[in-house]
Each structure stands twice: as C-alpha cells, then as structure tokens.
C-alpha positions in Angstrom: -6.6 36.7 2.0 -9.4 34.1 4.0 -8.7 34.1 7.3 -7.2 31.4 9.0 -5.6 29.7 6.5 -2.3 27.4 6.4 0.7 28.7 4.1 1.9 25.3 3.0 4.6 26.6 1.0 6.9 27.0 3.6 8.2 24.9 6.5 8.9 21.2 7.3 7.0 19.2 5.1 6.8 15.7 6.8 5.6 17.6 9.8 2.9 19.6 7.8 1.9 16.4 6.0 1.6 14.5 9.0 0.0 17.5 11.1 -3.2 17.6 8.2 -3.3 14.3 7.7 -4.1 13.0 10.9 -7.4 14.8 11.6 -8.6 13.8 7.9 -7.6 9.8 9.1 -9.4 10.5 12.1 -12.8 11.3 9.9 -11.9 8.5 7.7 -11.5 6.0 10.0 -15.4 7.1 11.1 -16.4 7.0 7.6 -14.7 3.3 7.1 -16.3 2.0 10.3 -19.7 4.1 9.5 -19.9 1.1 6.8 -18.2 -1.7 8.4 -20.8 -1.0 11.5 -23.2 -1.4 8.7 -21.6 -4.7 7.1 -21.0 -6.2 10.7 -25.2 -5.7 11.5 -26.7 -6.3 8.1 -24.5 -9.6 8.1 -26.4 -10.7 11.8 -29.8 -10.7 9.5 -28.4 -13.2 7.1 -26.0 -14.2 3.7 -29.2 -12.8 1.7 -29.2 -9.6 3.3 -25.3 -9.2 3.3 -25.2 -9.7 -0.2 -28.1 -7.3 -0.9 -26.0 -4.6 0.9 -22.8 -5.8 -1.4 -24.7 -5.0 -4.1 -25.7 -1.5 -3.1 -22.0 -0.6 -2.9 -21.3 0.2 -7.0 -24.4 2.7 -6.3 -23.1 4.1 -3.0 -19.8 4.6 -4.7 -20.9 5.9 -7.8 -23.1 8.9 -5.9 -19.2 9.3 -3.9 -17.6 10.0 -6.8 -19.9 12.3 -8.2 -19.8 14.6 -5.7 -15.9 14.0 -4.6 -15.0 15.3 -7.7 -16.9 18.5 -7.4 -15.0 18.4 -3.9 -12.1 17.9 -5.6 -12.4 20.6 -8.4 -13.4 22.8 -5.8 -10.6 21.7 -2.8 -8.4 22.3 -5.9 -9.2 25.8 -7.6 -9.1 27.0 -3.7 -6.2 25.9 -2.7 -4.2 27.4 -6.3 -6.1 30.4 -5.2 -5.8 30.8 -1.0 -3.1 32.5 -0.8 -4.1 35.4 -2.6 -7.7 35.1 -2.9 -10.1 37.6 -1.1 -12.9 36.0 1.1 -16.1 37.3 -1.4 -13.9 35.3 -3.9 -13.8 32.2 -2.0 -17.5 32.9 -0.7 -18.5 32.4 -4.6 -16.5 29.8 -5.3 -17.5 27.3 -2.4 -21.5 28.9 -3.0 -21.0 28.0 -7.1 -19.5 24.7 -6.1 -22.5 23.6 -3.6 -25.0 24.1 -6.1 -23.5 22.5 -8.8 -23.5 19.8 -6.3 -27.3 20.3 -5.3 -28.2 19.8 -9.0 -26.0 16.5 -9.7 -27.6 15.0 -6.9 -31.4 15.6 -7.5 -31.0 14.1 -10.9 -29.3 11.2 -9.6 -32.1 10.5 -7.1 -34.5 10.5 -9.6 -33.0 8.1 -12.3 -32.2 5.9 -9.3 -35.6 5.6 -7.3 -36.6 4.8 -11.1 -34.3 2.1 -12.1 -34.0 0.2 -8.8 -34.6 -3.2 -9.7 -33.4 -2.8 -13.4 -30.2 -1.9 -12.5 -29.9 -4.4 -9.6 -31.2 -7.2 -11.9 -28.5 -6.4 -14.6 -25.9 -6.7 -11.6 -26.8 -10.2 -10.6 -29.3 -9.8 -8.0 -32.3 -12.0 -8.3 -35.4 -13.2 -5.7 -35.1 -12.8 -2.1 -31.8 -10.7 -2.7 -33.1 -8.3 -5.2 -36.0 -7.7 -2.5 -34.0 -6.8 0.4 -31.8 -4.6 -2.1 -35.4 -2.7 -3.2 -35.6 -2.0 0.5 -32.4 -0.8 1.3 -32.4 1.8 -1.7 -35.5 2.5 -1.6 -34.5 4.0 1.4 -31.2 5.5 1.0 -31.9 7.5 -2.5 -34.0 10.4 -0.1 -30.5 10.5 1.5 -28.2 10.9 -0.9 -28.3 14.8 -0.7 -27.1 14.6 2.9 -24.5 12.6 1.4 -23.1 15.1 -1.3 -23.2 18.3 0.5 -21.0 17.3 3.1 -18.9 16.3 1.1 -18.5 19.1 -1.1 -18.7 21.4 2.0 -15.5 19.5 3.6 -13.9 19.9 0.6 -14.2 23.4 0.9 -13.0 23.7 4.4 -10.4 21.7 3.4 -8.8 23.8 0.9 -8.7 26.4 3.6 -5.7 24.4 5.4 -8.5 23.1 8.7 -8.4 19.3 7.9 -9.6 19.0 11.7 -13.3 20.7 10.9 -14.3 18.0 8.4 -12.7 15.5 10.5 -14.2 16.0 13.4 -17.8 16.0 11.4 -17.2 12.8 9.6 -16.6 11.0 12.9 -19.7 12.6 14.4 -21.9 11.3 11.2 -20.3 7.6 12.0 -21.2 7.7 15.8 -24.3 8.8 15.5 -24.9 5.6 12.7 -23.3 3.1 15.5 -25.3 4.4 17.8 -29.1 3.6 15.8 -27.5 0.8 13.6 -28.5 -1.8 16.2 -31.4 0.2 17.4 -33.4 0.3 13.7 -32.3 -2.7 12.2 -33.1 -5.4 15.4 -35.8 -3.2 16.9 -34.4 -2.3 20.5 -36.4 -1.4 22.6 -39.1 1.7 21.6 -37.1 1.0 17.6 -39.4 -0.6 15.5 -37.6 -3.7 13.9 -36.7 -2.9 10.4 -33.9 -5.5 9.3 -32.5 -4.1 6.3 -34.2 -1.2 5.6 -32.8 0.3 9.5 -29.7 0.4 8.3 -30.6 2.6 5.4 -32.8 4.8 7.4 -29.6 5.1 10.0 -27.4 5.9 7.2 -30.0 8.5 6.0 -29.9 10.0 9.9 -26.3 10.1 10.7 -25.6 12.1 7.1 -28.1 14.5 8.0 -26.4 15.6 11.2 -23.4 15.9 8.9 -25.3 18.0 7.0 -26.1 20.4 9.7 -22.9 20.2 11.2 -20.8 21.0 7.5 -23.4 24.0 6.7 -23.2 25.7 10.1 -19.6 25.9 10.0 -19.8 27.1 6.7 -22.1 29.9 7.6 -21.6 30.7 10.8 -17.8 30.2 11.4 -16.4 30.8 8.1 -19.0 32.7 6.5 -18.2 30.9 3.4 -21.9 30.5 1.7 -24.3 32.7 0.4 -27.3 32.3 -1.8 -26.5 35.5 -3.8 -24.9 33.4 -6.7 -24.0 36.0 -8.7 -25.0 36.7 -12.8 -25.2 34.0 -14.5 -22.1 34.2 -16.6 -19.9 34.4 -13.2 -21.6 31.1 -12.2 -20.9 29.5 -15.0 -17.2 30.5 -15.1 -16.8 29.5 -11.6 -18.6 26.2 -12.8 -16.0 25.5 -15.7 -13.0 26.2 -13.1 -14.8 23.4 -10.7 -15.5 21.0 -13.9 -12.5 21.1 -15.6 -10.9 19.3 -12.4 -13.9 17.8 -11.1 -14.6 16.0 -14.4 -11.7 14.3 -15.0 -11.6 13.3 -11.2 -15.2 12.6 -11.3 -14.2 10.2 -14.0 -11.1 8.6 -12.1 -13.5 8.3 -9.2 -16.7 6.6 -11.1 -14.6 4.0 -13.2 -14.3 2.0 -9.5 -17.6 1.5 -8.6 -18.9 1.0 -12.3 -15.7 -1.8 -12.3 -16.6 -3.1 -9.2 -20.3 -3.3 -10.6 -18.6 -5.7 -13.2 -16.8 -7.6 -11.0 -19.6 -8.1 -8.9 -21.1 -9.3 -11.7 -18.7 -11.7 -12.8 -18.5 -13.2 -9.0 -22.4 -13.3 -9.3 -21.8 -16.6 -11.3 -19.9 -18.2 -8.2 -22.8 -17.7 -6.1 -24.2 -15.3 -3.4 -21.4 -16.2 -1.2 -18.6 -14.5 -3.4 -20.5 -12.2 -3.8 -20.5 -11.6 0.4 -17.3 -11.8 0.3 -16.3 -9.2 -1.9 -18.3 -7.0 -0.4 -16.6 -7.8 3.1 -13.7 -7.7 1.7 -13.9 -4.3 -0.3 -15.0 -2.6 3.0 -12.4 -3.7 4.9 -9.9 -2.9 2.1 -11.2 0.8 2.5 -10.2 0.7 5.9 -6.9 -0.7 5.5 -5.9 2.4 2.9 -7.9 5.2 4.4 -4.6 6.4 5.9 -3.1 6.7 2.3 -6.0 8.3 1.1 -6.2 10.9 3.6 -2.5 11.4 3.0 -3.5 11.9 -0.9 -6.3 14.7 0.0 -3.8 16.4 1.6 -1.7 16.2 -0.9 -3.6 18.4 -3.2 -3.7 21.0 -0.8 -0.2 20.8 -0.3 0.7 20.5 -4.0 -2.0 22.7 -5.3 -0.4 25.8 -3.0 3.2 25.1 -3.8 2.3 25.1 -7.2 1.1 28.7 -7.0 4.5 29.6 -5.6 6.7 27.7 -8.4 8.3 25.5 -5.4 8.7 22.6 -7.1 11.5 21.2 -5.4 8.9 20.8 -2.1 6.4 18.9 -4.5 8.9 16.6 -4.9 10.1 15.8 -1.7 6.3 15.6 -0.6 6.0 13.2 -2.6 9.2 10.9 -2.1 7.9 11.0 1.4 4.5 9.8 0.8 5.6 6.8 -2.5 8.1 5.6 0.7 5.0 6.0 2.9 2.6 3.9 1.0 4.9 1.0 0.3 5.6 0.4 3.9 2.5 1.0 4.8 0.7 -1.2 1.9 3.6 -4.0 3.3 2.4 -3.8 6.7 -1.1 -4.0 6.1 -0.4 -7.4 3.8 1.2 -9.0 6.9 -1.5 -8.1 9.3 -4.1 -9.8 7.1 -1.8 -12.6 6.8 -1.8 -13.2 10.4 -5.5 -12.6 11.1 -7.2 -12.5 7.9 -9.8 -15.2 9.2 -10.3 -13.3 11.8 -11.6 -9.8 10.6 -13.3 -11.9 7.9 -15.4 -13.6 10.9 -16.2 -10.9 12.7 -18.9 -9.9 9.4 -20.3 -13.5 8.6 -20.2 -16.9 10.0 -21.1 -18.6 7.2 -17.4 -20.5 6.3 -17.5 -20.6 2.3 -17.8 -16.4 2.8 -14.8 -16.3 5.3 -12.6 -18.6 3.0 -13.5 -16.4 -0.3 -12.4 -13.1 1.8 -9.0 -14.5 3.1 -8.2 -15.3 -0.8 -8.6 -11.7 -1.1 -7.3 -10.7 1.7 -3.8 -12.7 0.8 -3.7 -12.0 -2.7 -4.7 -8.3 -3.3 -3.7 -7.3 -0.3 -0.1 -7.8 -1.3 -0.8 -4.9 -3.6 -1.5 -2.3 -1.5 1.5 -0.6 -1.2 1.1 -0.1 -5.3 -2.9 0.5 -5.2 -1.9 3.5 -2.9 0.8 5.2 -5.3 -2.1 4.9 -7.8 -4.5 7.0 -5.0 -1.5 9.4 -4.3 -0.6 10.0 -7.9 -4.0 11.0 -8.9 -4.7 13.6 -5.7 -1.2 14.7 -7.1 -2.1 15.5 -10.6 -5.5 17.3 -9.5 -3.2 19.2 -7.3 -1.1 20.6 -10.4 -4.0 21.0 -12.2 -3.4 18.2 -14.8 -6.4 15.8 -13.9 -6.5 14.2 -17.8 -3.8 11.6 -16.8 -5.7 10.5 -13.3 -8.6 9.2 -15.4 -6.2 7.9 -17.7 -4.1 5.7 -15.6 -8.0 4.7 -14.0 -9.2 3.5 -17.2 -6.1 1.5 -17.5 -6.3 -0.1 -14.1 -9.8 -0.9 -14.0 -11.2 -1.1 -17.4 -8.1 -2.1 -19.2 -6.3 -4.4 -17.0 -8.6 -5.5 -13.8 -12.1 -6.0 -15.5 -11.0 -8.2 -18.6 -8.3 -10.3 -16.6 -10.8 -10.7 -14.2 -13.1 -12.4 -16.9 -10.1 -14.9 -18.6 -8.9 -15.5 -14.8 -12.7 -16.4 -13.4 -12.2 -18.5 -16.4 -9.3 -20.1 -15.9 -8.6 -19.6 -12.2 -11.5 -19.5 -10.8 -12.4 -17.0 -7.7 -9.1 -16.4 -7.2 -8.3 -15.7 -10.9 -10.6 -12.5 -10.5 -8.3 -11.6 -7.0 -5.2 -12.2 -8.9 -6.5 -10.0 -12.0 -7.0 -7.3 -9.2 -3.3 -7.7 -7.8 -2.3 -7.1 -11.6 -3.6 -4.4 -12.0 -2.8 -2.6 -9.0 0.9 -2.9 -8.9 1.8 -2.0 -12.5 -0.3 0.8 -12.9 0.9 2.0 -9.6 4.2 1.9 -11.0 3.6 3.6 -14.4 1.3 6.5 -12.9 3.9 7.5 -10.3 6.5 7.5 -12.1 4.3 10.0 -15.0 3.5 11.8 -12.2 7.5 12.6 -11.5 8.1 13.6 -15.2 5.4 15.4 -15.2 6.3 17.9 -12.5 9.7 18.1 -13.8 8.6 19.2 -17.7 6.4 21.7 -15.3 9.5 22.6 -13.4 11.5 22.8 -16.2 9.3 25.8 -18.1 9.6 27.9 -15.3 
C-alpha cells in the first residue's frame, strides 16, 4: 500500500470532491493566467504579434494532449491500483510512464523545429505574422520537455489522492512567468528587449522550475522514480496498461487543437483580427471552465478507485453532483460575460474590430458552457472506468463531426458568427448524448456485477 494515500471509496462524496478539487483549481487557475499573462503582454506589442501567438495555440495544445494522455493513462492505472498496490509497483509504473513521455516529446520537438513555417503557412499565417510566429516557436520547441514532464509527474501524484502537490507547482510555474513576462518581452531594466520571442523564452523558464519542483517531489518525497526500468518485457507491459487509456484520451485530447487549427483556418479568411479574437477568446474560455475541468481530473481518481471496490452506487451520485455542478456553473459564467464581456475582451487588445469579434463569442458559445463541461466530465469519467473508446468517440463527433463542418456552411452563410454558432451546436448536444452514455454505461457495468 503507497503511503499516504486517500481511500476515496468511503465517506461523504461532495465533501471529498470539493476537498481535491480545490487545490487542482488553484494550479489551474495559475496555468489559465500563466497564458492570459502571456495574451495580455504579447497583445501590448501589437494585432500582428497577438495573432502570431493565436496561431501558436493548436501547437501548444497539441504537445498538451500528448502528454495529458500519458498523464491520464497513468493517473488512471494508479488509481484502479492504489489501494492495493505496493510502492516498487507504483515506483515502476510512474518510472515506465515518464519515459514513455520523455520519448513522445523528443520526437515532437524535432518534427516541429523542422516544419515551423510549413505548418504555420498551411494554418493561415503569412508575412509579418508568420515571422513573429518563427520567433515565438523557434523558441518554445527547446521547452516543450519541461512542459510534458510535469505534467505526467502531476499526474502521478495525483493518482496518489495529493491534488495539493501538483497544485501548488502549477501556480509556482505561472508566477514565476508573471513575474519575467514583462521583464523579457519590453526589456526592463538589465532584460534585454525581446518582444515576442520573451514571452517564449519566459514560458520556457517558468516550466523549468516546474520541472525541478514535480521531479524533487517525486524523488525525494515520494520516492516514486527510478531509473532501474526493469526488463524490457515489464516496460512494455506497463507501457500497454498506460497506452490503452492514454491513446484513446490522447485522441479525445488532440482532436481540439487539431479543430481549433481548422477553425483558425477558416477565420483566417475574415482577417487577422478574427483571428485575435479567437485566440482571446479561447484563452479566456479556458479560464472560465478550469473549475469543471479540475472537477473532471478528480473525477478519475474518484471513479477509477470506487471502481476497484464495485461501489457503483457512489459513481453515480459523484456524478449527479458534478452534471448539476456544471450546468449552474456553465449558466453563471454565460451571465458574467453578458455583463462584462467588453470588458475582459479589452483588457487583451484595443484594437475595437478584435473586442467586437470576442464578445460575439463570448455571448454565443458561452451560453454552452454548462454542456461543453458535461462533455469534459464525461470523458474524465469514462477513463476513470477504464472505457476510454467512447471519450474519443463523442470528441470526433463534437469537433470533427459537428463543430468543424458547420463552422464552414455557417462562415458561409453567417458569417463570423456562423462559425460561433457552429461551436454552440456542437457543444450542447454532444454534452447531452455523452452524459447520458456515460450513465448507461456504468449501469450495464453495475449490472454484471
């Protein structure tokens, strides 16, 4: 049995919910203004530079969800396993995981330092814009490894029942990039003045003392990593456990930024001003659900070890409490952006045409929230029951199925806000379909026990 962890099968479950959710909001909310910090400066240099950084953001996502899913494979196999696992088991298992990890990621940087402007000129970016988005990558590739073994390594601590570790190191990563943001990018005072490229530099920094942070807690706390991997054949097994979850969920998690590529390209037509926008606006939309996604990583945990125990009658009252949860919460967040949508939308830009195209957003797919998060909680909750085919499913169907193709006929027909509209779509009836497969889905599990 590791030490330290949380038996989640047993007690009140709003309280446990809420008790490790709010540390992982807390990182979260770092992480979310980690790249509104970035938005807010980069936006100060110019419209050219703001939309260079908009089009980084498929990239940025895509690396995310590479390595979440490993995360998620890994947070998941744990927690099925934590309460009977010993701690050489769990030592393997989060050792196997990081260097899967390690391997994704060096590949990654490679193809991307050698397709920069390809890939950014297929997306829409052209001149002045595809310059500043040379520098800015250029940049934040040699980073991306401080990026995905945090992430993994939270994971892992995660799956322990301490959501207040990983927390706490997330918001330390997103000080430390408020802190140099201004610093690197307008050259205060000893800084050298590196518009653009700062912020990527600062980004590269402020994951690196992630870095340090997630791997001494790791080694020296919970003495969770090793590099004695083991024969071959036992990485590999341990490998298969990860993948089978972290495929499908590293599936689910690609299909948005490779979507949002598209979309970014279909708003490309409209001008660099849409696309701006939609990069303003997709940042602050990652704000305004990072409490239901918080809530839906600790749902795995919470499902994952319940699962282990046959209590399914908890799994469902989890997750009652979290679809009620989501709706309000997705209902409050639409009224706040109706009040001061122009607001938060100045605070990135001042050019108007950019604020205007954000508060369309803002007041159309922002009245979808509440559905976009039963979509977020009932993926976490399939990983967490080990069933992770139907979260890519449902993903293809809101994103490639629904959101990209009516976003073509409405940019079309409609417009910009034909494309917003497409998004709305697609976000409230697959939120309703994939919750309620998620419900019969437990109960035919329930049911063969």
């Amino acid at each position: 049995m590791v030490k330290g962890k949380r038996n989640l099968t047993e007690g009140n479950i709003l309280r446990q919910l809420s008790r490790l959710t709010w540390p992982m909001l807390l990182g979260m909310i770092g992480m979310v203004i980690f790249n509104l910090v970035d938005t807010y400066f980069v936006g100060k240099l110019g419209v050219h530079q703001l939309a260079a950084m908009s089009f980084s953001f498929p990239v940025v996502m895509f690396l995310n969800s590479l390595s979440q899913g490993v995360g998620i494979g890994t947070s998941s196999l744990v927690s099925r396993n934590i309460i009977h696992a010993k701690r050489s088991e769990v030592k393997m298992m989060a050792s196997r995981a990081i260097l899967l990890g390690v391997i994704n990621v060096l590949i990654f940087v490679v193809i991307g330092l050698l397709t920069i402007r390809p890939l950014f000129t297929a997306l829409g970016a052209q001149d002045d814009v595809l310059n500043y988005v040379s520098d800015y990558m250029s940049i934040w590739y040699f980073g991306a490894p401080f990026v995905v073994i945090p992430m993994i390594g939270n994971n892992i601590v995660r799956a322990t029942g301490d959501t207040f570790t990983p927390g706490m190191i997330m918001l330390i990563s997103a000080v430390t990039n408020i802190i140099l943001d201004p610093l690197l990018i307008f050259g205060i005072g000893p800084f050298p003045e590196m518009g653009i490229a700062g912020a990527a530099l600062t980004t590269v920094i402020a994951r690196a003392v992630g870095l340090v942070a997630i791997l001494f807690i790791l080694v020296k706390r919970e003495k969770l990593l090793t590099l004695k991997f083991g024969p071959v054949k036992h990485i590999v097994k341990t490998w298969k456990n990860v993948l089978y979850i972290a495929v499908p969920a590293s599936l689910t998690l690609l299909i948005t930024p490779v979507s949002i590529g598209l979309i970014t390209k279909i708003l490309s037509r409209f001008g660099k001003e849409a696309v701006a926008a939609f990069g303003v606006a997709s940042r602050v939309e990652m704000f305004a659900l990072m409490t239901i996604i918080a809530l839906g990583s600790v749902l795995i945990i919470f499902v994952g070890q319940n699962l282990s125990k046959q209590k399914f009658q908890r799994i469902f009252e989890a997750l009652k409490v979290s679809s009620r949860f989501s709706i309000s919460w997705g209902i409050l967040i639409f009224l706040l952006l109706l009040l001061f949508g122009q607001a938060v939308a100045s605070l990135f830009t001042n050019d108007t045409h950019v604020i205007e195209i954000t508060k369309s957003y803002f007041y159309i797919i922002g009245a979808s929230y509440g559905f976009q998060g039963l979509v977020m909680l009932s993926t976490s909750s399939f990983n967490g029951v080990n069933k992770p085919l139907p979260s890519a499913v449902f993903s293809v169907i809101r994103m490639m199925i629904l959101y990209v193709p009516l976003a073509w006929l409405g940019s079309k027909l409609l417009g910009i806000n034909g494309v917003f509209w497409a998004g709305f779509t697609a976000n409230t009836s697959v939120g309703i379909m994939a919750f309620l497969f998620l419900k019969r889905t437990i109960r035919k599990l329930d049911i063969k026990q």
